[in-house]
C-alpha positions as CSV (number, residue, x, y, z in Angstrom):
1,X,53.2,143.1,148.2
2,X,56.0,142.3,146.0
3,X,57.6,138.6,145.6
4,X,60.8,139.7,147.2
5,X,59.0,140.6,150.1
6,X,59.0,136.8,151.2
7,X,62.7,136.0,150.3
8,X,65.5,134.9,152.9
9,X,68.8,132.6,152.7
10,X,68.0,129.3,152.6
11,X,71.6,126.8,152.4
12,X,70.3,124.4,150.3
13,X,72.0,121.6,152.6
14,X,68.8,122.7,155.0
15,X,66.4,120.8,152.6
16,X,65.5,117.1,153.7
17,X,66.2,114.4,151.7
18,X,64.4,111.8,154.0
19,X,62.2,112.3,157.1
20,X,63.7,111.8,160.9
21,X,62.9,108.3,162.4
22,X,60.6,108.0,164.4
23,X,58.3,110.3,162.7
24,X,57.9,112.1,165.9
25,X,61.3,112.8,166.6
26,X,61.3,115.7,164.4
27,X,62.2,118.7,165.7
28,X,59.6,121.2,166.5
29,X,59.9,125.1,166.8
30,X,57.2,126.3,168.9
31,X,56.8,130.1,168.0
32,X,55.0,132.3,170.6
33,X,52.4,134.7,170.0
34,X,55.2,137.0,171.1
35,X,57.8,136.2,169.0
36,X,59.7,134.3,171.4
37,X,61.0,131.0,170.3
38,X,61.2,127.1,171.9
39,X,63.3,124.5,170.3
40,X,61.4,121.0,171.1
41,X,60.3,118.2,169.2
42,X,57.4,117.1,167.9
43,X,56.9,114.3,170.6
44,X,56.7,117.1,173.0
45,X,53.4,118.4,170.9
46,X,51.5,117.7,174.1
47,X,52.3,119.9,176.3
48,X,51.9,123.1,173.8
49,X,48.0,122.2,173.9
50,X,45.2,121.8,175.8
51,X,42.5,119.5,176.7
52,X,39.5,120.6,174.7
53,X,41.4,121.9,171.7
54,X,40.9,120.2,168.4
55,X,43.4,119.0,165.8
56,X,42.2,118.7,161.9
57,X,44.0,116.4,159.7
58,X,43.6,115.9,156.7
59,X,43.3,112.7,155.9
60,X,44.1,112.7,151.8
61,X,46.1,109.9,150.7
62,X,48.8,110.1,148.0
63,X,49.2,108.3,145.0
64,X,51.7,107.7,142.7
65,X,51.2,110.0,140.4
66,X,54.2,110.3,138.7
67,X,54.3,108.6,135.2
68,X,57.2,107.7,132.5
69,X,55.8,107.3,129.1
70,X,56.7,108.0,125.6
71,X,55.2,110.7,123.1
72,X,54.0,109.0,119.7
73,X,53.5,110.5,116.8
74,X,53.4,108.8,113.6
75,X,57.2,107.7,113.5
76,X,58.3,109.9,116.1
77,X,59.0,109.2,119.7
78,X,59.3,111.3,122.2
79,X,60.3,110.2,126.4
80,X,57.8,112.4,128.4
81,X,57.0,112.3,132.3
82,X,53.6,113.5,133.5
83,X,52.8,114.6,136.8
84,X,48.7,114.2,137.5
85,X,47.6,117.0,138.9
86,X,43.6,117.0,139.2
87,X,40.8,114.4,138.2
88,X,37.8,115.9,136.1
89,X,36.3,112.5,135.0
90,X,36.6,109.2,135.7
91,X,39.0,108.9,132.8
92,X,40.3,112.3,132.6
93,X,43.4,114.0,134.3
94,X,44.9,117.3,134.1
95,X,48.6,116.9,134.6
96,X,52.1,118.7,134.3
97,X,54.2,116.9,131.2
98,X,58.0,117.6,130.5
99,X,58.8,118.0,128.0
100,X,55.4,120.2,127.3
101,X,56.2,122.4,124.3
102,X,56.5,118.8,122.4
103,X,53.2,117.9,122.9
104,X,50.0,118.7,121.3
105,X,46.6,117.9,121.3
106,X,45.7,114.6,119.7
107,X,49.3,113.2,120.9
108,X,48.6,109.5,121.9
109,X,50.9,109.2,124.7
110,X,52.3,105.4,126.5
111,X,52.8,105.2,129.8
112,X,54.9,102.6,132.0
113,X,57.3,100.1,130.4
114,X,57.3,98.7,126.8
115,X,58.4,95.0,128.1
116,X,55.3,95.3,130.3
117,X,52.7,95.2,127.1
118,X,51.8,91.9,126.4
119,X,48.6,92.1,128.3
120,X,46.8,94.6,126.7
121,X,44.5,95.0,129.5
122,X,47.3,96.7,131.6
123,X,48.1,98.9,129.2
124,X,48.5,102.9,130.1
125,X,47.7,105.0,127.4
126,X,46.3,108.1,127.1
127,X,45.1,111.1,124.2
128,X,46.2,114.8,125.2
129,X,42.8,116.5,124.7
130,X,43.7,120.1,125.7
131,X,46.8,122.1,126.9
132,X,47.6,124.7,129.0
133,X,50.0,127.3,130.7
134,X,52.9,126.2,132.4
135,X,53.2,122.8,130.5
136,X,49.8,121.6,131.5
137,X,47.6,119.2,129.7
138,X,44.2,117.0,129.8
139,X,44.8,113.7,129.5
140,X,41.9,110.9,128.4
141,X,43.4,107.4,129.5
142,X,41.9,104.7,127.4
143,X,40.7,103.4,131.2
144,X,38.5,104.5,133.6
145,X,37.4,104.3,137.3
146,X,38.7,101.6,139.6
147,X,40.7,100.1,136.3
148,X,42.3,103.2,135.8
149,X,43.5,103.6,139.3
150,X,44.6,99.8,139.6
151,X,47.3,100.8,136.6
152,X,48.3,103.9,137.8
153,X,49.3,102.3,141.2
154,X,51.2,99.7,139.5
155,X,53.4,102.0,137.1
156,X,53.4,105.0,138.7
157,X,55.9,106.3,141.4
158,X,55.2,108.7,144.3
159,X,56.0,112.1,143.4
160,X,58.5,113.3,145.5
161,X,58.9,117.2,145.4
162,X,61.4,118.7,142.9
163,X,63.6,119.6,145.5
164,X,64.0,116.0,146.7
165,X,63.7,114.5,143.3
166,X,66.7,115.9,141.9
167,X,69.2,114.8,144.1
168,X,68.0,111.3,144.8
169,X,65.4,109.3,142.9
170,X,62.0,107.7,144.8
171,X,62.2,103.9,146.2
172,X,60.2,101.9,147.9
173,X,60.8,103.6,151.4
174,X,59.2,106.6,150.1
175,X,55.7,105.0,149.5
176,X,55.7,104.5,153.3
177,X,57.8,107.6,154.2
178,X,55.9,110.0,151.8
179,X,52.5,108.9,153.5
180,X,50.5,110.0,157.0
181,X,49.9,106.9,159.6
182,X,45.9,108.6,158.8
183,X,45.7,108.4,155.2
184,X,42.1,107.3,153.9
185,X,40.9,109.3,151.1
186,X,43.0,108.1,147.4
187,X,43.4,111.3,145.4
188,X,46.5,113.4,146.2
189,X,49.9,114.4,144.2
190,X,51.5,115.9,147.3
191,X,51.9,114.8,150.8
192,X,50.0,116.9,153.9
193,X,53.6,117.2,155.3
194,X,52.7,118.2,158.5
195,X,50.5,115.0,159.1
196,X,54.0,113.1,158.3
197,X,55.2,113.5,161.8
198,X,52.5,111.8,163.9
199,X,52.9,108.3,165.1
200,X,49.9,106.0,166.7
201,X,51.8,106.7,169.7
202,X,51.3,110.5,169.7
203,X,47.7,110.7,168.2
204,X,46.9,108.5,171.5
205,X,49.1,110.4,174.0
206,X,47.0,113.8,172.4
207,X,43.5,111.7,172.8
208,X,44.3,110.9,176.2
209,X,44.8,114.3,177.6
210,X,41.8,115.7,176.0
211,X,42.4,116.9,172.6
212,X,39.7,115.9,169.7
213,X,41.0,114.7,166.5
214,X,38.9,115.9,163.1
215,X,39.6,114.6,159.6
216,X,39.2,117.0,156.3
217,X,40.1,116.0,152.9
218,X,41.5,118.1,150.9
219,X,43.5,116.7,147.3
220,X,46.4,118.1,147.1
221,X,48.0,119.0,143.7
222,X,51.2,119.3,142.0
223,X,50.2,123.4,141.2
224,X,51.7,123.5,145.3
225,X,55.2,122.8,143.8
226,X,55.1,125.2,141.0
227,X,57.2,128.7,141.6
228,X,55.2,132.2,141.9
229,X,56.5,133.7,138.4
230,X,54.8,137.4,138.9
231,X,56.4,140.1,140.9
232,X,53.4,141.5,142.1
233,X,52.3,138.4,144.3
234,X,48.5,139.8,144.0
235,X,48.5,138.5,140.6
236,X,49.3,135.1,141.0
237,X,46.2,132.7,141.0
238,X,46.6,129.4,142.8
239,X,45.6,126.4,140.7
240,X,42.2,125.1,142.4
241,X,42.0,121.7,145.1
242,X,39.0,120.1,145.5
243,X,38.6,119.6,149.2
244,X,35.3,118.4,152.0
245,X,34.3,119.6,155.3
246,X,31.5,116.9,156.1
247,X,28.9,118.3,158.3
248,X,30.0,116.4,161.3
249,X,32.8,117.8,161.5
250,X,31.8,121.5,160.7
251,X,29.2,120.9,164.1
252,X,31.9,119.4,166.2
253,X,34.9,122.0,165.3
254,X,32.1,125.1,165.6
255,X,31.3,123.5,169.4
256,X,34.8,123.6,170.1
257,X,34.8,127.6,169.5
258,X,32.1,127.6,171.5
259,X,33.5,125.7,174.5
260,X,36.6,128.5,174.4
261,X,38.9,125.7,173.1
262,X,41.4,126.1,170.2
263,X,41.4,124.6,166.4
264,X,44.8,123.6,165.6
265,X,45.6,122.7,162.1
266,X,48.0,120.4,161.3
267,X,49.7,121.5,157.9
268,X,48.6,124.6,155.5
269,X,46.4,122.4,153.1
270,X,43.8,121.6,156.5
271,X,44.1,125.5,157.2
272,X,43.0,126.3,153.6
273,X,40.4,124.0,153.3
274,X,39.1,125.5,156.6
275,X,38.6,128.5,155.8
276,X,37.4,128.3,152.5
277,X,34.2,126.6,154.6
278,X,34.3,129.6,157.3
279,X,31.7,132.1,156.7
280,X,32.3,135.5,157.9
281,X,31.3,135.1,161.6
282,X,33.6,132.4,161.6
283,X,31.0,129.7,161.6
284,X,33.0,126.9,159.8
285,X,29.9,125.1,157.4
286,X,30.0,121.7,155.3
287,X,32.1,122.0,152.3
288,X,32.3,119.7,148.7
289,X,34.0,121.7,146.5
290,X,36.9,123.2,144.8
291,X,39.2,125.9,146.6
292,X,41.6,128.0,145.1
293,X,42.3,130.1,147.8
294,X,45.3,132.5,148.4
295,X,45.9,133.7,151.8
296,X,48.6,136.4,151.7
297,X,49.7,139.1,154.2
298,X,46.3,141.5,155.3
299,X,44.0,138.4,154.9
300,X,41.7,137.7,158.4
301,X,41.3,134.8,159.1
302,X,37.9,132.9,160.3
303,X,38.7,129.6,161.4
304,X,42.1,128.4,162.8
305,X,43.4,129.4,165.9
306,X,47.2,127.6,165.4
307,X,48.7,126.1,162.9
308,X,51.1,123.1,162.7
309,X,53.6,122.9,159.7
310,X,56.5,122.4,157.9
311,X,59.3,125.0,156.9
312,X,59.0,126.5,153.7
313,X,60.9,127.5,150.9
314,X,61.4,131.0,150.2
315,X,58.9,132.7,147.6
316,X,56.5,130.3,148.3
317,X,52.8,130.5,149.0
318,X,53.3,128.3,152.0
319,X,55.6,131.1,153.1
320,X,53.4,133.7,152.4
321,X,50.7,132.0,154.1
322,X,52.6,131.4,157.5
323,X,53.4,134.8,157.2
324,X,49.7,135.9,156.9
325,X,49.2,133.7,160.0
326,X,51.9,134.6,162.6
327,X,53.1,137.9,161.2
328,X,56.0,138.4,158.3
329,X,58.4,140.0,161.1
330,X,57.7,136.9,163.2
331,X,58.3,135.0,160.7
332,X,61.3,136.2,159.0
333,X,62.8,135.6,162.2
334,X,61.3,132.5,163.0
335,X,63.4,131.0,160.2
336,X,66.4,133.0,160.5
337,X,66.5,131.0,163.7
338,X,65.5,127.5,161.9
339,X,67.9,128.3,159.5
340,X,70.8,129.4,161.8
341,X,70.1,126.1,164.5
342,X,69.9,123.6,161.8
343,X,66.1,123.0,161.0
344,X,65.6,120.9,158.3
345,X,63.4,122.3,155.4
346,X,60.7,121.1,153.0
347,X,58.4,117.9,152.9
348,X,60.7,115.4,154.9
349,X,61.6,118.3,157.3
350,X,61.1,119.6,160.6
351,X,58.1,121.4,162.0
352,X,56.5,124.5,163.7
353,X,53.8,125.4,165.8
354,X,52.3,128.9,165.1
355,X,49.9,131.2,166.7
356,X,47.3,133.4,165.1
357,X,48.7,136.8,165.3
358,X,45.3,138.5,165.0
C-alpha cells in the first residue's frame, strides 16, 4: 500500500495542547463493528464492556528524556538537544540529537546547565560512540545505573511530542499531565496515551462490574514520533521497543479467551506488545524481548479483540495500525467524523474504542 493511502485533512487547531480535566472526561468515539458511530465520553467506558472482559495497560512510565546540552569540540561549541530513545547498557543510550549532522563520533557532549557544575558528581556528560540514520546516535554517559538515572531526572524534561512542543514549551504540569495514574516501570520517551484518560475512579467503577485489569510493559521510544519517509509503506521498518508479557499475565489473558470474554487493549503500544507474544493459534505466551513490529492493512491479528486509543495523525503508523484493526473505510470515516465534530487529536486528545474487524 502506498503512504498516501492513509492521508486525510487534519485542521491543525484539532491537535491538543493539554489533556481535558478530569482525565475521564475526554470524549470517546465508540466505533461499531458496523461502522456506525456513538459520541460518548470516556467516563461512559463502562457500559461498552462487559463483565469478564479484560483490559491491558501498560504500565511503562515516562521519563524525562529530553536533554539541552552543548557539543564540544576543542574550541568549538555547539547547543545540541538529545532525545533518549533506547537503553543498551547501563551507561549507554541511543538517542535522536539536533543538530545531528554536527556531530561525530568521539564528540564529548555536556548536558544540563553550566551554572549547575560545581559539583562534579552531578555532572551530565556523555561521548557519542556511533551514529546513525535520521540523526541518531550512541551516547556513553560518564555515569551509570541508578546514578545515571538520578541526573537525568533532575535535568531532563518530559518529552512532549513535536506537535505539542512547538507551539508551547513543557512545565511542570506536564510531568503529571504526560503520565498514566498506573505508571510503574521507569523506561519510556513517549506516553501510552490511551492510559492517560483513566482516573482511580474509573479503573474501580470497571473492577466493580466485572472487568480484569492486566499490566504489560512495553518502553516506548521516540522512533513513534518520527514521520514514515518511503512511499511504499512496506518498506518502512519500525525502530525496535523492548517490551514483557510476564507469564501471569499470558495465563490469565489466555483464560479469558477461553471463558468467551474480550481483551481490550488500552492504547496501540499494549496491542503491539500483544501480539508480538501471540503465537499463531492465538495463544498469547510470556514475552522479554524487543519488538519491532509493523502492523499494516492485510495483517491478522492473534490477540486483541478491541482496542482503546487515541486519534492519530495522518501518515502515521498508529493510523495505519487502527486501520489494520477496524478496517481503512471504517476508519477514514471514523475520523472524518472526529474531525468534522470537533475531536481533539494526538497525545493530550480524545479517544476511541474500536472493534476487530476480522
Amino acid at each position: 500500500m502506498r503512504l498516501d493511502d492513509f492521508d486525510f485533512p487534519l485542521p491543525e487547531d484539532r491537535i491538543a495542547l493539554r489533556p481535558a480535566a478530569p482525565r475521564d472526561a475526554a470524549r470517546l468515539l465508540s466505533v461499531e463493528a458496523g461502522g456506525a458511530f456513538r459520541d460518548l465520553k470516556v467516563s461512559d467506558l463502562p457500559s461498552l464492556l462487559r463483565p469478564g472482559d479484560a483490559l491491558v495497560f501498560n504500565q511503562t512510565r515516562v521519563i524525562p528524556a529530553r536533554l539541552a546540552g552543548r557539543r564540544v569540540r576543542e574550541e568549538s561549541v555547539v547547543a545540541v538537544e538529545a532525545t533518549l530513545h533506547r537503553r543498551l547498557s547501563p551507561s549507554r543510550w541511543t538517542a535522536f540529537m539536533r543538530p545531528g549532522k554536527r556531530l561525530k563520533a568521539g564528540d564529548r557532549v555536556a548536558f544540563g546547565d553550566s551554572s549547575d557544575r560545581a559539583c562534579l558528581l552531578s555532572a551530565l556528560d556523555a561521548t557519542v560512540v556511533d551514529k546513525g540514520e535520521d540523526g541518531e546516535v550512541t551516547l556513553a554517559f560518564d555515569l551509570a545505573g541508578p546514578d545515571l538515572d538520578i541526573a537525568i531526572a533532575e535535568r531532563g524534561v518530559m518529552p512532549l511530542p513535536p506537535y505539542i512542543a512547538a507551539k508551547r514549551a513543557e512545565d511542570d504540569q506536564d510531568r503529571t499531565d504526560y503520565q498514566t495514574v498506573y505508571a510503574r516501570d521507569d523506561g519510556s520517551v513517549a506516553a501510552p496515551t490511551a492510559g492517560l484518560h483513566f482516573t482511580p475512579e474509573l479503573l474501580a467503577r470497571l473492577a466493580d462490574m466485572g472487568v480484569s485489569e492486566h499490566f504489560v510493559t512495553l518502553h516506548v521510544g521516540a522512533g513513534t514520533f518520527l514521520p514514515v519517509k518511503v512511499d511504499d509503506i512496506a518498506e518502512h521498518r519500525m525502530h525496535p521497543e523492548w517490551g514483557e508479557v510476564t507469564a501471569e499475565v499470558a495465563d490469565a489473558l489466555n483464560a479469558v479467551h477461553a471463558r468467551g470474554g474480550r481483551i481490550v487493549c488500552v492504547g496501540t503500544t499494549s496491542l503491539r506488545l500483544l501480539e508480538s507474544a501471540a503465537g499463531e493459534d492465538g495463544t498469547i505466551r510470556p514475552f522479554a524481548a524487543e519488538t519491532s513490529i509493523f502492523i499494516t492493512p492485510g495483517y491478522r491479528f492473534r490477540a486483541a479483540d478491541g482496542l482503546m486509543t487515541n486519534f492519530h495523525l495522518p501518515k502515521s503508523t498508529l493510523f495505519m495500525l487502527v486501520s489494520a484493526f477496524a478496517g481503512l473505510d471504517i476508519m477514514r470515516a471514523a475520523y472524518a467524523h472526529a474531525v468534522e465534530n470537533g475531536y481533539r487529536f494526538y497525545s493530550y486528545g480524545d479517544a476511541s474504542l474500536l472493534w476487530r474487524a476480522a
